[in-house]
Backbone as numpy.savetxt, mean C-alpha at the origin, in Angstrom:
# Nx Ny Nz CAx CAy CAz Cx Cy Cz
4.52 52.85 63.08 4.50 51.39 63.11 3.27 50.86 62.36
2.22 51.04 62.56 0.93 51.12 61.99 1.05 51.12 60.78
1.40 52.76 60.24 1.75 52.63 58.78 2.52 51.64 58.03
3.30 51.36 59.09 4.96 50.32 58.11 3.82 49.55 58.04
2.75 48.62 58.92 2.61 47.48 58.69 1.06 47.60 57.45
0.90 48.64 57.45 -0.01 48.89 56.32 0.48 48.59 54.77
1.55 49.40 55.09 2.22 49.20 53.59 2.98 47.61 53.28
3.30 47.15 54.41 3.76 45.68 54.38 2.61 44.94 53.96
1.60 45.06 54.81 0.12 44.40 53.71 -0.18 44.73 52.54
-0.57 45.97 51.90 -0.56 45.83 50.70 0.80 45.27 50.00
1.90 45.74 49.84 2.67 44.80 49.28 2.56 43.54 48.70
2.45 42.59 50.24 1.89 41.94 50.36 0.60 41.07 49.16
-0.33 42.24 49.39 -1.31 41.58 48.61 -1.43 41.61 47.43
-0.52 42.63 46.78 0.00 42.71 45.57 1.07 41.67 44.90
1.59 41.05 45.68 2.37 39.85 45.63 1.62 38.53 45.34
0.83 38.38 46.14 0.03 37.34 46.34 -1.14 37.17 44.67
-1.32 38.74 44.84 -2.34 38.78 43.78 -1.92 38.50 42.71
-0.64 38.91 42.20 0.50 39.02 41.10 1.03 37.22 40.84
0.71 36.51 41.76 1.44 35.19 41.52 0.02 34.16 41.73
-1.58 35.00 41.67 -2.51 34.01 41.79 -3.28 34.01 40.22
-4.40 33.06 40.19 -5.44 33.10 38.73 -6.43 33.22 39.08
-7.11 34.35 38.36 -8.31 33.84 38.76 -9.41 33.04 38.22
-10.33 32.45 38.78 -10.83 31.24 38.01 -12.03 32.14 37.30
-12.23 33.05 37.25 -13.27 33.85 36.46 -12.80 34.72 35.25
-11.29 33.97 35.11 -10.48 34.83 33.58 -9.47 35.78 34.29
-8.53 35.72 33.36 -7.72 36.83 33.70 -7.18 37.82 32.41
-6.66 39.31 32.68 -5.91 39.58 31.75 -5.06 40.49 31.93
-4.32 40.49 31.17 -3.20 41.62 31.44 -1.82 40.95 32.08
-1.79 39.79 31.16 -1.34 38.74 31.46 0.35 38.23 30.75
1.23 37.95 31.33 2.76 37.97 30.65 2.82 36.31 30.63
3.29 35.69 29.50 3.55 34.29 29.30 4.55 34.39 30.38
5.84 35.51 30.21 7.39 34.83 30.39 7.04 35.04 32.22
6.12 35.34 32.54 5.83 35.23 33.96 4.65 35.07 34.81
3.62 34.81 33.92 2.18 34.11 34.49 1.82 32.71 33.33
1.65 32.10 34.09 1.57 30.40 33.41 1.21 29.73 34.58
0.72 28.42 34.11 0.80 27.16 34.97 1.42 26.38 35.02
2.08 25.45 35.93 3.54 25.22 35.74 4.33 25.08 36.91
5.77 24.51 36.61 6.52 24.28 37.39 7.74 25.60 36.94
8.71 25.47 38.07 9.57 26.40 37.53 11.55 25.64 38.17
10.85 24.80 38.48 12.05 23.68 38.85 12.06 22.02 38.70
13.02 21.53 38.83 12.91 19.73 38.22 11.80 19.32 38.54
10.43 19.88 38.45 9.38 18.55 39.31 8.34 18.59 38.37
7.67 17.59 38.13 6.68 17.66 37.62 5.38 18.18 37.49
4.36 18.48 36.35 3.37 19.15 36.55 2.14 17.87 36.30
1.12 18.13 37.57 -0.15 17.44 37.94 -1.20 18.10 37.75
-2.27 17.63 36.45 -3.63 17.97 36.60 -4.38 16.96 37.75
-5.09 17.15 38.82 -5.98 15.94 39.19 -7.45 16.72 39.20
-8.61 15.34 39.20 -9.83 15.36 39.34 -9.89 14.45 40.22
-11.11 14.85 41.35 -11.73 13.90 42.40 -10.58 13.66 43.02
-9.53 14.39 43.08 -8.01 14.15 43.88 -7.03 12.64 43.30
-7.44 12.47 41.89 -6.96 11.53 41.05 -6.18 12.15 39.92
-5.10 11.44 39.91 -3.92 12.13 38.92 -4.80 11.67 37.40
-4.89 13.03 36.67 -5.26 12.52 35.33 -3.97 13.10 34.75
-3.84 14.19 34.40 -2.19 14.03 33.54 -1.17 14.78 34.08
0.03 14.19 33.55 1.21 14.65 34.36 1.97 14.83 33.10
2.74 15.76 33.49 3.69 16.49 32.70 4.89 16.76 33.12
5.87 15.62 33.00 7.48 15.60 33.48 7.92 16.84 33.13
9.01 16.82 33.70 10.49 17.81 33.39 11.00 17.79 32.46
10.85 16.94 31.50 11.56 16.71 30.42 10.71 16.87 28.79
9.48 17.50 29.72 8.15 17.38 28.29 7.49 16.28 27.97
7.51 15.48 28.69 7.14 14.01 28.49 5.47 14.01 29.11
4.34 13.55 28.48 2.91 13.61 28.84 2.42 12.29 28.79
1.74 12.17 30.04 1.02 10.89 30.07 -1.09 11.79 30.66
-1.28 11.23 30.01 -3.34 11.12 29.90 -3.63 9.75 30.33
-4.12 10.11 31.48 -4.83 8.57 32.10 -3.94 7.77 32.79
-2.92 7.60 32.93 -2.18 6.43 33.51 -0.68 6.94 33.69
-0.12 5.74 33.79 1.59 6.02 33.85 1.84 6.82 32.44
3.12 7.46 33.18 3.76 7.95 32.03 5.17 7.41 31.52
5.49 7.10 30.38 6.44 6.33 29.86 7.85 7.42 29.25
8.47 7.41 29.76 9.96 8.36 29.53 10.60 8.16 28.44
10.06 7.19 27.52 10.26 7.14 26.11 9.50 7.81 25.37
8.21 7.95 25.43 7.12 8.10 24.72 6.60 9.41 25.91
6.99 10.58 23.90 6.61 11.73 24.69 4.89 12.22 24.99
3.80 11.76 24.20 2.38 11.53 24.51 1.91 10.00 24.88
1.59 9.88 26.44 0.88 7.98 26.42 -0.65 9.16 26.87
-1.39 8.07 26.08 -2.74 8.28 26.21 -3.63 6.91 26.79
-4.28 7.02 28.25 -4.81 5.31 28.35 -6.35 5.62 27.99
-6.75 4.62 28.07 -8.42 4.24 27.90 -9.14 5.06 27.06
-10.22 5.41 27.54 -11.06 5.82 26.05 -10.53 7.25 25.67
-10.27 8.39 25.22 -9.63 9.48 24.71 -10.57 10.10 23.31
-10.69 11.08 23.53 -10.91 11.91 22.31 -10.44 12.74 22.11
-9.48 13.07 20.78 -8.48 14.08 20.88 -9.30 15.27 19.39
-9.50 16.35 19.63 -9.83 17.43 18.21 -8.91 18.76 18.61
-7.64 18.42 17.63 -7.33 20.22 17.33 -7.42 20.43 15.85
-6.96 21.43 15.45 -6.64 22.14 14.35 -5.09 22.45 14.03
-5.09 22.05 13.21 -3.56 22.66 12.47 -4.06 22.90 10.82
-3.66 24.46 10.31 -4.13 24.46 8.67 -5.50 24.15 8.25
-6.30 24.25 9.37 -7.61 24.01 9.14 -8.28 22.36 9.29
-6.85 21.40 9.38 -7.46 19.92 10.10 -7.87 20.03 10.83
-9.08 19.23 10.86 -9.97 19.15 11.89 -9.22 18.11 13.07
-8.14 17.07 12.23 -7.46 16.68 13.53 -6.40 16.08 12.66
-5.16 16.56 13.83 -3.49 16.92 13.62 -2.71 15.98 14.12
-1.92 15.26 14.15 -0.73 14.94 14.93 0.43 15.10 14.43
1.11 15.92 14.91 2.09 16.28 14.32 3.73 15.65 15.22
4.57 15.37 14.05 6.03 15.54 14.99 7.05 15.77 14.28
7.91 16.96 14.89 8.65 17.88 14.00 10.53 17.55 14.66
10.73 16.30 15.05 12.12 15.74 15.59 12.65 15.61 14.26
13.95 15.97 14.03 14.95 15.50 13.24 15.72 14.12 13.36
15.69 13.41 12.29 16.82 12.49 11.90 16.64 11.75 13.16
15.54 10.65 13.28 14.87 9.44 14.09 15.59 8.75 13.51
16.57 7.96 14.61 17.37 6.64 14.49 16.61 5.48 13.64
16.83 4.96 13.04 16.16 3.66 12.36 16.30 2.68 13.01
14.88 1.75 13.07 14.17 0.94 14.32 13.08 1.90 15.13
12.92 3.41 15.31 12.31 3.74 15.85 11.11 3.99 15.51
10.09 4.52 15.70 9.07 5.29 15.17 8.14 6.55 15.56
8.17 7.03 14.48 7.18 8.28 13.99 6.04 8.30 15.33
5.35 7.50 14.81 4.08 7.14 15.42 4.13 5.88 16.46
4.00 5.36 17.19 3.64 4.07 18.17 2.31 4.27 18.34
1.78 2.98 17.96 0.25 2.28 18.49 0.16 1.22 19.33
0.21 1.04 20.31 0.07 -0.54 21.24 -0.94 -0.52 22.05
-1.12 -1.93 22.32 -2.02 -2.07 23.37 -1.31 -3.40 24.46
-1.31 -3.40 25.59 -0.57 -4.35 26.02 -0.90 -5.62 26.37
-1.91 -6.05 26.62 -3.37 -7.43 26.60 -3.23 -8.07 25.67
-2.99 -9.48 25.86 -3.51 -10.28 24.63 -5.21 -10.32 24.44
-5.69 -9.86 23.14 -7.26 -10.30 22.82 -7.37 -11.26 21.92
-8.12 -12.32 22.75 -8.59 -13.71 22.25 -9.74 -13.32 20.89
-10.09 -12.20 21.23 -11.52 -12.36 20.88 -11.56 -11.34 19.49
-10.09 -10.86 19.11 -9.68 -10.72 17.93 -10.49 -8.97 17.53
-10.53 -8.09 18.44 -11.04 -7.04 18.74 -9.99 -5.75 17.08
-11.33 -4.99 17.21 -10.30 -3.97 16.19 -9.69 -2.97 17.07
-8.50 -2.90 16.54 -7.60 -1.84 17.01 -7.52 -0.72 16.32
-7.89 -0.23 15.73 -8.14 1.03 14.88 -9.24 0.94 13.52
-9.99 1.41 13.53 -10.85 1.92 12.21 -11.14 3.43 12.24
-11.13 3.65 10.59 -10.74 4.81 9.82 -12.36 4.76 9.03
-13.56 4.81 9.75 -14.75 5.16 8.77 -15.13 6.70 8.74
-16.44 6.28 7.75 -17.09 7.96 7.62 -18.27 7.76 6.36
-19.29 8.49 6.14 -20.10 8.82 5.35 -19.67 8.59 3.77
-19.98 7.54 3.16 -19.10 7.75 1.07 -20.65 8.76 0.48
-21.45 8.95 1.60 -22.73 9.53 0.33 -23.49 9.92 2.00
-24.65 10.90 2.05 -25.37 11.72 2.72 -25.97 9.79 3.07
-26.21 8.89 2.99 -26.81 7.74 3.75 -26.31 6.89 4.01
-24.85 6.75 3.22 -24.34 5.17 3.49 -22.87 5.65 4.22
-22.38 4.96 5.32 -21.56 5.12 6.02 -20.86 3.57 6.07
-19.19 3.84 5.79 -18.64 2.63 5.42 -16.84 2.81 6.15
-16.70 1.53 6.24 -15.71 1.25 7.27 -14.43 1.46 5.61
-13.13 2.18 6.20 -12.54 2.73 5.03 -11.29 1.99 5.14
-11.05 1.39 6.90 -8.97 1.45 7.09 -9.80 0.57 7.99
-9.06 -1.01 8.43 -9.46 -1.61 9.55 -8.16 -2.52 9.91
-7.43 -2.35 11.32 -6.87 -2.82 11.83 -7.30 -3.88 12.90
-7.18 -5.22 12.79 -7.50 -5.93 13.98 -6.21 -6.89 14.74
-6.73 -7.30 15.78 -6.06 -7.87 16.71 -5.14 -8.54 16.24
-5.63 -9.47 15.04 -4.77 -10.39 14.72 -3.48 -9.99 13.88
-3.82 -8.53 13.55 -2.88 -8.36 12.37 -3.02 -8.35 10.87
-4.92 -8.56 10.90 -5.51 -8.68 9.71 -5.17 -7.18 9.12
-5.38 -6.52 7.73 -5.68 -5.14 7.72 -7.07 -4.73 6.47
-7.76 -4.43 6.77 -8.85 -4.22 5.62 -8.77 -2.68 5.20
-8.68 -2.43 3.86 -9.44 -1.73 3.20 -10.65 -1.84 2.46
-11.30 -0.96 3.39 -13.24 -1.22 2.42 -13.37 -2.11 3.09
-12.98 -2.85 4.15 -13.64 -4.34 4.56 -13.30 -4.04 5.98
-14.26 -4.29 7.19 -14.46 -4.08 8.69 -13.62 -4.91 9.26
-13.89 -6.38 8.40 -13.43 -7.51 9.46 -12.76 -8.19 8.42
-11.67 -7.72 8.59 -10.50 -8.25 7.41 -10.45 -9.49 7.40
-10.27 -10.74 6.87 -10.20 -12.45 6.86 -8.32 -12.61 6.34
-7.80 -11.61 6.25 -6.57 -11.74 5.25 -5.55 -10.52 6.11
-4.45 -11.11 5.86 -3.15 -9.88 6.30 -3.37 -8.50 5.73
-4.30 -8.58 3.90 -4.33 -7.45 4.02 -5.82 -7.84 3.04
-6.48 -7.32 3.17 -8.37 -7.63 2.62 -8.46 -6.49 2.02
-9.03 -6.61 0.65 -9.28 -5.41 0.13 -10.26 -5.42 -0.46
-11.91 -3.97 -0.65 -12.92 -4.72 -1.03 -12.97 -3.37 -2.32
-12.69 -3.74 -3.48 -12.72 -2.23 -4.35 -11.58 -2.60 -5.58
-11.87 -2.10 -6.45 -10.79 -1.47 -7.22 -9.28 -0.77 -6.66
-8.16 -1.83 -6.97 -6.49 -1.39 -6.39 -6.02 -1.03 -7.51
-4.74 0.01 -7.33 -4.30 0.14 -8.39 -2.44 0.46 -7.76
-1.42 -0.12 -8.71 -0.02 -0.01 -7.98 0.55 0.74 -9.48
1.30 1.74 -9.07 2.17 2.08 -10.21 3.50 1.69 -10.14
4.08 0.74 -9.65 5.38 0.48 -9.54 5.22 -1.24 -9.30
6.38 -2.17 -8.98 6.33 -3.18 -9.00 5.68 -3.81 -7.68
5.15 -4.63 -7.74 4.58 -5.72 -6.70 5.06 -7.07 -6.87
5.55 -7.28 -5.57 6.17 -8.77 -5.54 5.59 -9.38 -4.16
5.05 -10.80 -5.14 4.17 -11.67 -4.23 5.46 -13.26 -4.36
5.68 -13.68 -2.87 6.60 -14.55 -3.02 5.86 -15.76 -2.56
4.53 -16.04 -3.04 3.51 -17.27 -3.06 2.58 -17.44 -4.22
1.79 -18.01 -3.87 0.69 -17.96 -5.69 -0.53 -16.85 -5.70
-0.27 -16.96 -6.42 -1.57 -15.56 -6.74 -2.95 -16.20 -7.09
-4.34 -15.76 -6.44 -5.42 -16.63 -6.97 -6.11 -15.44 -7.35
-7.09 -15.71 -8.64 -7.69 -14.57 -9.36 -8.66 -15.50 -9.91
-9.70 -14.94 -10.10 -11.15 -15.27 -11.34 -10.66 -14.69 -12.65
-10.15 -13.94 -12.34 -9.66 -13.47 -14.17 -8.83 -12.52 -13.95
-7.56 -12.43 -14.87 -6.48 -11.38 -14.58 -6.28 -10.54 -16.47
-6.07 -9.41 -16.65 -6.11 -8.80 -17.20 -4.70 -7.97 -17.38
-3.89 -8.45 -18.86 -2.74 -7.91 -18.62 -2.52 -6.72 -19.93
-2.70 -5.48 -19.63 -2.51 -4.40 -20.91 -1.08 -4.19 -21.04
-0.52 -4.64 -22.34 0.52 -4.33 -22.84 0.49 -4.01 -24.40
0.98 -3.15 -24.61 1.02 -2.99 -26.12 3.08 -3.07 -26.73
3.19 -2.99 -28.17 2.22 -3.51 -28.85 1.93 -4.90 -28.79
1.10 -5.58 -29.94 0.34 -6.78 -29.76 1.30 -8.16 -30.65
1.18 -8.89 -31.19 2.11 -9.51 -31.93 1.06 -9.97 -33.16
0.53 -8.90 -33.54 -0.44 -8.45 -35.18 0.38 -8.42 -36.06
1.95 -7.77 -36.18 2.82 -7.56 -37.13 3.41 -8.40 -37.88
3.02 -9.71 -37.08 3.09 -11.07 -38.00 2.49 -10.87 -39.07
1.25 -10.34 -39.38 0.51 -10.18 -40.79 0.43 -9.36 -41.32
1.83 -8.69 -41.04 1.77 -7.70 -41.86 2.65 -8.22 -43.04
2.62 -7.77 -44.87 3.55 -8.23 -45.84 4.97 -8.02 -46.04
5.35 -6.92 -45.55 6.71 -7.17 -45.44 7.27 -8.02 -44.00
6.53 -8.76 -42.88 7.35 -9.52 -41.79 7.85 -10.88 -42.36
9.47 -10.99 -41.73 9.98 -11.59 -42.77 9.72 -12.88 -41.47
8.95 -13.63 -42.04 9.17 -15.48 -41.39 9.69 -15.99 -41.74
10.62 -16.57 -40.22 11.69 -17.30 -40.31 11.47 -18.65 -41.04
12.68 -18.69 -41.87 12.59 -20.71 -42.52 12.40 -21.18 -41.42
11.66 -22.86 -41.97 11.54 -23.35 -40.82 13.03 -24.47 -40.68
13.82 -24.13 -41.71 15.28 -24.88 -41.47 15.85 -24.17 -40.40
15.12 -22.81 -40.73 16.62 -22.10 -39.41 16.30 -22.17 -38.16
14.93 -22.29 -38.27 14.41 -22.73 -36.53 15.15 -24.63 -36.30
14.92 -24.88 -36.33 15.26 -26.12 -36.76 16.61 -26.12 -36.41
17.45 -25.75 -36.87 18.62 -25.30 -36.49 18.80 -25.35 -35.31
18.60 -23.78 -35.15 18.38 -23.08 -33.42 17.77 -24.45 -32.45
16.45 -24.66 -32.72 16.18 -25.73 -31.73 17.22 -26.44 -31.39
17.96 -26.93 -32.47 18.86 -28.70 -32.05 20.15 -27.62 -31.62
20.36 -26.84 -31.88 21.56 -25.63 -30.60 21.05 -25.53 -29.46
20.18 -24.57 -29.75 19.54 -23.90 -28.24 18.77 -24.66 -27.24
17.88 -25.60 -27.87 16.54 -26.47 -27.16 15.60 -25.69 -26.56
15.50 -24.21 -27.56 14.46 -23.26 -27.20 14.19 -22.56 -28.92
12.89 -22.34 -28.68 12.31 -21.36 -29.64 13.14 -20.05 -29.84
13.40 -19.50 -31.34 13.61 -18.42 -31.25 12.87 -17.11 -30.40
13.62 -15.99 -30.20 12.90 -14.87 -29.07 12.03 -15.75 -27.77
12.35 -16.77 -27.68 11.45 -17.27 -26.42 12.94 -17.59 -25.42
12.51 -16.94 -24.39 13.92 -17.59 -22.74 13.89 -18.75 -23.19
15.32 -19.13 -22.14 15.59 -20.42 -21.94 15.16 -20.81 -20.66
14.93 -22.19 -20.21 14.49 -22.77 -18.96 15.21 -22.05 -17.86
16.30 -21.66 -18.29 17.30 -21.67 -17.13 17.44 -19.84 -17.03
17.00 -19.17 -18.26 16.84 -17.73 -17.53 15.46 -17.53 -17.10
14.58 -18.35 -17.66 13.29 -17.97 -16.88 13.42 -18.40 -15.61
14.03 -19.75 -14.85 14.10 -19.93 -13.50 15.29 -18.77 -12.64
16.13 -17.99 -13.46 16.92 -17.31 -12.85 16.14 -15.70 -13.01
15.54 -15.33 -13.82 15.33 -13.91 -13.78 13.52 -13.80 -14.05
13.11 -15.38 -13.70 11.23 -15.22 -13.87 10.88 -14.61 -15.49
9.49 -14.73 -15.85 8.51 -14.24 -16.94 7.83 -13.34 -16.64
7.77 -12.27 -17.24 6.96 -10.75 -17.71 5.95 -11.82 -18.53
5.02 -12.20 -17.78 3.53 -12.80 -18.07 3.20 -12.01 -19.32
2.65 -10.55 -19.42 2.53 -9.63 -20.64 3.09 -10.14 -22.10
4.94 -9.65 -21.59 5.58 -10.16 -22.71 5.65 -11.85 -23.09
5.80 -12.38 -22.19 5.90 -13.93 -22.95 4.75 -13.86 -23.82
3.18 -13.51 -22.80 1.72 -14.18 -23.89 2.31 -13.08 -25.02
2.74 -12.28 -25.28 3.05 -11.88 -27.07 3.56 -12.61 -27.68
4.62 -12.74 -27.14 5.50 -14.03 -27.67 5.32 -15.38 -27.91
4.35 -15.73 -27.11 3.45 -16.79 -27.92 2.85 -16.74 -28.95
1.91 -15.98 -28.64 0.97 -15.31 -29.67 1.56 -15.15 -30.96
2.93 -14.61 -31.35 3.52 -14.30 -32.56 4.25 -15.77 -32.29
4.44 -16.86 -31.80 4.68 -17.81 -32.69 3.48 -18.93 -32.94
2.03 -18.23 -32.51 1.03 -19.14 -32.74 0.42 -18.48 -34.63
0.66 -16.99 -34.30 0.28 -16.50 -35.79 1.40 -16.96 -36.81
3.13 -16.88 -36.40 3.81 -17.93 -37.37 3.25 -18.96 -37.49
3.19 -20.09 -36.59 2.40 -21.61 -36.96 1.38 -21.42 -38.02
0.51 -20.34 -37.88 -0.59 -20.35 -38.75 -0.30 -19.73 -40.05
0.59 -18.95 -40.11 1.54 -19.06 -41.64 1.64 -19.97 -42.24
2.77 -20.41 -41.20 3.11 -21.93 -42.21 1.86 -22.49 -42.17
1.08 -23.01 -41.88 0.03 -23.83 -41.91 -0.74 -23.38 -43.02
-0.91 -22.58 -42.93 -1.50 -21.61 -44.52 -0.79 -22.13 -45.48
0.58 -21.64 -45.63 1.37 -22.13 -46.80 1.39 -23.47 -47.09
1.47 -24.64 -45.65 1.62 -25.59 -45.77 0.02 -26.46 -46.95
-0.65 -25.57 -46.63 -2.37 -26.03 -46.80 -2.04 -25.69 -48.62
-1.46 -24.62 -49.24 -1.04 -23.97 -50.13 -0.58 -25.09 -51.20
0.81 -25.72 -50.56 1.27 -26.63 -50.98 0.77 -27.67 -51.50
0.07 -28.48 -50.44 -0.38 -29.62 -50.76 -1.51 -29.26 -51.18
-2.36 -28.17 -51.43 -3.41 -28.30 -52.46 -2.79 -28.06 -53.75
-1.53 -27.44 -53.80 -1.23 -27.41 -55.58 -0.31 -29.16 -55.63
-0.38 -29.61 -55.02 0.39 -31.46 -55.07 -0.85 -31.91 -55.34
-1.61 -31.73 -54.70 -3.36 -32.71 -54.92 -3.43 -32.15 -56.52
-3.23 -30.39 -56.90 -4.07 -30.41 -57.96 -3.18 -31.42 -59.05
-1.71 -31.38 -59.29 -0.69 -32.01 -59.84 -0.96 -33.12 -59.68
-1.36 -33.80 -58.79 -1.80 -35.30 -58.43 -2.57 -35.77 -59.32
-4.04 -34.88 -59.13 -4.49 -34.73 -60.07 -4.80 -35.07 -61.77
-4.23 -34.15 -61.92 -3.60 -33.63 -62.88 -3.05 -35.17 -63.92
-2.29 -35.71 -63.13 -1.38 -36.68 -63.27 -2.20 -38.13 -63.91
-3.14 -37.84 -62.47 -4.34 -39.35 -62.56 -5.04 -39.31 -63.78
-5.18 -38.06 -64.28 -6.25 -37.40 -65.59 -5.33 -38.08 -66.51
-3.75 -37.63 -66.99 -2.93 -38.13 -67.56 -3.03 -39.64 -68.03
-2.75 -40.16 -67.07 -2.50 -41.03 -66.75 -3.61 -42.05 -67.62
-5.27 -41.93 -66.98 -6.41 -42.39 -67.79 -6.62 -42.08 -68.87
-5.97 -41.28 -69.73 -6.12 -41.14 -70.98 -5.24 -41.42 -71.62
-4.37 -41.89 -71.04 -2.99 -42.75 -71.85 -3.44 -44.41 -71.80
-3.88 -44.65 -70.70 -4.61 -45.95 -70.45 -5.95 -46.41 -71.85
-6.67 -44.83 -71.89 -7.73 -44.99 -72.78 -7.46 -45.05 -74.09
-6.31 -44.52 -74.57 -5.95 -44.24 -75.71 -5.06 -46.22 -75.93
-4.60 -46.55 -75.38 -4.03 -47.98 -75.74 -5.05 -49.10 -75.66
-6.32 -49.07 -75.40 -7.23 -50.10 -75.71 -7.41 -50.00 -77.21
């Protein structure tokens, strides 16, 4: 009897020992059967000071600090500092779900408080040089967003050199100190000797048809399909260097009429001189 209950204790304590941790490390250790954890529908509880700090549903769902939200598989409340590694980032967030319904998102950022007092909700700074440390990404309350700028004044504030390789469409006015438009080529080829300038009968023409300049839109496709700012100023430009053609030629003209004029008046006084 003795014995049975000897061997029933160790058993026993081999059981006990086999399903405990110890808090001084362990090893010799099987994932698929030593873990921390639940092993049925209930949830898993870290607490401190006998206060729930995070919980970990049944369903993989994690809340840090507060409630946990059954939509949102990480809620994180109040102040948080998060550092892992993935590939050598110093910090990761990763999410590897397939084919997210549209309306949803990747990422969620909220805060649930209205702030009067127009507080930032995210900044992205760091060191540009071993002394100067500068605010890079700034999100605030209002919805402002700065790049290079802390305290954005604008939906989107930008303090630096931008650059877009594709189209930008602004559906209000644009304000600038000076705008700079590179397009080539230039409309120089006006002076060159073989560009053939148009008569000015055939413009002339066209006008009382069209009620537009040759190669220049009409009122009614520029209000339907807008101006390539670039291309129109060429297109000015080559009918300001035509104008100055003709104006040349025109200058051409009437100095060989003045010299004929001339010419004429000379005539003229010596036919006068010769009949006295």
């Amino acid at each position: 009897m003795r014995k049975s209950l000897m061997t029933a204790s160790f058993l026993l304590s081999l059981t006990i020992y086999g399903q405990s941790w110890n808090l001084n490390g362990n090893s010799g250790i099987n994932s698929n059967t030593n873990f921390l954890g639940t092993i049925d529908n209930q949830d898993f509880i870290i607490k401190t000071n006998n206060t729930e700090r995070i919980r970990i549903n049944s369903g993989g769902k994690i809340a840090i600090g507060g409630a946990l939200d059954p939509n949102i598989t990480l809620r994180i409340h109040g102040r948080t500092q998060i550092i892992s590694n993935e590939d050598n980032d110093v910090f990761y967030i990763g999410n590897d779900h397939d084919n997210i319904s549209n309306g949803n998102d990747l990422m969620f950022l909220r805060y649930g408080k209205y702030q009067p007092n127009n507080p930032s909700v995210m900044t992205v700074s760091g060191l540009t040089s071993p002394t100067k440390y500068e605010a890079f990404f700034n999100i605030r309350a209002n919805g402002n967003v700065g790049i290079g700028v802390h305290n954005p004044q604008y939906k989107l504030d930008v303090a630096g050199k931008s650059s877009f390789s594709d189209n930008m469409k602004v559906d209000a006015k644009i304000e600038a100190k000076e705008v700079k438009v590179t397009i080539t080529p230039t409309a120089d080829f006006v002076f060159e000797e073989n560009y053939n300038l148009p008569k000015l009968e055939d413009i002339e023409k066209l006008i009382k048809e069209k009620k537009h300049l040759p190669e220049i839109a009409s009122a009614k496709e520029m209000e339907k399909n807008g101006v390539n700012i670039g291309e129109f100023q060429i297109k000015l430009l080559q009918k300001i260097e035509e104008l100055t053609l003709y104006s040349i030629e025109q200058n051409k003209q009437l100095k060989s009429q003045s010299d004929k004029i001339e010419k004429l008046g000379q005539q003229v006084q010596s036919l006068l001189s010769n009949q006295k």
